[in-house]
C-alpha positions in Angstrom: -7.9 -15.6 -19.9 -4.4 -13.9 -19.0 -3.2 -14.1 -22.2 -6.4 -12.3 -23.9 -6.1 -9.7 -21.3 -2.0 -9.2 -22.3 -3.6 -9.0 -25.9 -6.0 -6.3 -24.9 -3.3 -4.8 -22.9 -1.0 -4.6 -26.2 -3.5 -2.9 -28.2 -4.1 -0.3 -25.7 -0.6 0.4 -26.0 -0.6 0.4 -29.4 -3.0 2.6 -29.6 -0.7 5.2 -28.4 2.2 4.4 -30.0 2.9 1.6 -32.1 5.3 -0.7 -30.5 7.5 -3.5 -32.2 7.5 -7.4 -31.3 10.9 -7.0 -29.6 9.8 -4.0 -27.6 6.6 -5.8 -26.7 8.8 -8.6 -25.0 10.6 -6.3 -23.2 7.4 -5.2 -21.9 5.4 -8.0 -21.2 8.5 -9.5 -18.9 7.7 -6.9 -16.8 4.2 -6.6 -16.1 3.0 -8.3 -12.8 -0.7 -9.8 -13.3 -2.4 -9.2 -9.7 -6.4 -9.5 -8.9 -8.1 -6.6 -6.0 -11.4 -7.4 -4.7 -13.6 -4.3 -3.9 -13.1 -1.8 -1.9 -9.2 -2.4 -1.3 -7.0 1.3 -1.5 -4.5 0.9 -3.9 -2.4 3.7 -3.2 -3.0 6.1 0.5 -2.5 9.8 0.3 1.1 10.4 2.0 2.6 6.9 0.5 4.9 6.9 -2.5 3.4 5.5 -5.9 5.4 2.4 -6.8 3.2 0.5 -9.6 1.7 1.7 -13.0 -1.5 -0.3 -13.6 -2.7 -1.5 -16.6 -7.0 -2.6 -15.8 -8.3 -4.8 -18.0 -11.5 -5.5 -15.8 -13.3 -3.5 -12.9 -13.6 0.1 -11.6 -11.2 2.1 -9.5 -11.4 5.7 -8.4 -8.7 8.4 -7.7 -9.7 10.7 -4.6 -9.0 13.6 -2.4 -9.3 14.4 1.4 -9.6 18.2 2.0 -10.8 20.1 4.6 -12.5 16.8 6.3 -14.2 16.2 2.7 -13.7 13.2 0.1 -13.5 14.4 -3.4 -13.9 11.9 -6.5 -11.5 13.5 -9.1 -11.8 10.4 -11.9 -13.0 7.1 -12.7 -10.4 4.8 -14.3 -12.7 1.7 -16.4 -11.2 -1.1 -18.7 -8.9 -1.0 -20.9 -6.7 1.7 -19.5 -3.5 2.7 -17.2 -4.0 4.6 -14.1 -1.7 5.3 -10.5 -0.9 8.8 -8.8 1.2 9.9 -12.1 2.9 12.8 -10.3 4.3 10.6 -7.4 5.3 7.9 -9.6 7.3 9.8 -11.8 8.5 12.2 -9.1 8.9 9.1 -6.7 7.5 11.8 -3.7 4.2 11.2 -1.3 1.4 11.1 -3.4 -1.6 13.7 -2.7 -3.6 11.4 -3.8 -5.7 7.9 -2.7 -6.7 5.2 -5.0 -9.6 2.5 -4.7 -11.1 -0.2 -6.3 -14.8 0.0 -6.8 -15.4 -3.5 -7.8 -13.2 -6.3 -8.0 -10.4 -5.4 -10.6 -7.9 -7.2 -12.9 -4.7 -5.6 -13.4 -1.3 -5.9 -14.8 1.3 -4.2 -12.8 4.7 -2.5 -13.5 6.8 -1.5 -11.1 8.6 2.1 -11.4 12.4 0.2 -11.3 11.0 -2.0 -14.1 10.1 1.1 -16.1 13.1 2.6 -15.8 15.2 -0.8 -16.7 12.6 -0.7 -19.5 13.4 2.7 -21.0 17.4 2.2 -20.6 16.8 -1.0 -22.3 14.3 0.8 -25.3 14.2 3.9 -26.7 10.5 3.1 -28.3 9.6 2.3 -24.5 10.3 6.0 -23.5 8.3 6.9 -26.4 5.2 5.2 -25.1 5.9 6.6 -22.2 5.8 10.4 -22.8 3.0 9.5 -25.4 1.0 7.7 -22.4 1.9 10.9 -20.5 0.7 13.3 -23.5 -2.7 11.4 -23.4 -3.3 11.8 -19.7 -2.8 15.0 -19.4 -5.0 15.8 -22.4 -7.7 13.8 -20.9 -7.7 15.7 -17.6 -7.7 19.2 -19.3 -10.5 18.1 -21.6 -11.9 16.6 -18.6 -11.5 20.5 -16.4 -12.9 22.2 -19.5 -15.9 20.1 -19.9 -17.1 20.5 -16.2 -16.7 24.5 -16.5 -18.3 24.5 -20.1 -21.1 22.3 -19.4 -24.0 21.0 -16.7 -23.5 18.2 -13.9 -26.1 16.7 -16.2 -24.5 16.8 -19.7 -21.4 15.2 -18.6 -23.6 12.5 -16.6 -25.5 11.9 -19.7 -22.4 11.5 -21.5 -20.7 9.1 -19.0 -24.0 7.3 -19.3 -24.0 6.6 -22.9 -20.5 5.5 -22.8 -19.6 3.6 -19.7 -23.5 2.7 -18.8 -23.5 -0.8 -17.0 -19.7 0.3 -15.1 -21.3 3.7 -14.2 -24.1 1.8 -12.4 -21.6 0.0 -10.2 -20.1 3.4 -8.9 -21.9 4.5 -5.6 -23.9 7.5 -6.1 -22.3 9.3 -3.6 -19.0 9.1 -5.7 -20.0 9.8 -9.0 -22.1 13.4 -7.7 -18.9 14.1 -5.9 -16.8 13.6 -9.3 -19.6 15.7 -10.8 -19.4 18.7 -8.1 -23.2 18.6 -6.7 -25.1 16.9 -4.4 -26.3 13.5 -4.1 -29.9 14.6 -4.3 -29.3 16.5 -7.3 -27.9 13.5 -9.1 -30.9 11.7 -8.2 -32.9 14.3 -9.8 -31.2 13.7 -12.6 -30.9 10.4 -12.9 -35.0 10.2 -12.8 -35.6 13.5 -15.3 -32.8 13.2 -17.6 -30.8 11.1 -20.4 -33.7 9.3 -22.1 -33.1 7.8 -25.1 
């Protein structure tokens, strides 16, 4: 099961840069496999990141505290990489928490690993900034879609493509992520996104 996981892992990374055998190795050798059950926090608000994950099963969230008030800001679902990006690569408290909503599957890498990594391969840095590149586009696209269009389009949407994971993620998280009440999610969860 580990070893389809690393596979699925490896195309993920390939998918956003193409990485060699050799690099691969150099990769693999550093990832840490590690199981969460539900409801653990990853990563407190104030703590420095030290890990980059790399899900292969299970839901985890990224969230807020402000003025006394939890704020969802994303959902991270297999296959991807997620962990407070700014206080990993700035190695300073992160503003941010993380959480598992289910129980997860997860290769780690630690952020002295990455950087033995990229000394050791310039493709490495590559796939970093590339990884990088595709976060960041993904939270923009992300900011523009939730000022350009209803709680309930982007609902819909995270319906047709992550439907049996979104049903796992307490209501209360995904109207926060969504900006608007949990009654108004209900109401749209009963009036909208037939197929």
């Amino acid at each position: 099961m580990k070893n389809n996981n690393l596979i699925q892992i490896r195309g993920f990374i390939n998918s956003i840069a193409p990485i060699t055998d050799q690099d691969w190795h150099l990769f693999e050798k550093r990832l840490i496999y590690k199981e969460f059950s539900k409801n653990e926090i990853l990563l407190n608000a104030g703590d420095i990141e030290q890990y980059i994950y790399f899900m292969t099963e299970g839901i985890t969230r990224i969230f807020q505290h402000k003025n006394d008030t939890e704020y969802t800001l994303r959902f991270n679902f297999p296959i991807s990489a997620f962990n407070s990006y700014v206080s990993f690569i700035s190695q300073t408290p992160s503003l941010i928490s993380v959480e598992t909503l289910t129980n997860i599957k997860v290769f780690r890498m630690s952020y002295q690993n990455i950087q033995s990594l990229y000394d050791e391969s310039k493709n490495a840095e590559r796939v970093g900034r590339k990884m990088i590149e595709l976060i960041y586009m993904q939270r923009e696209m992300k900011e523009l879609q939730l000022h350009s269009r209803t709680a309930e389009d982007y609902y819909c949407d995270l319906l047709r493509t992550n439907k049996e994971l979104i049903q796992q993620i307490p209501q209360k998280y995904l109207a926060s992520y969504l900006g608007i009440t949990p009654e108004s999610l209900s109401r749209i969860r009963k009036n909208s996104c037939r197929t």
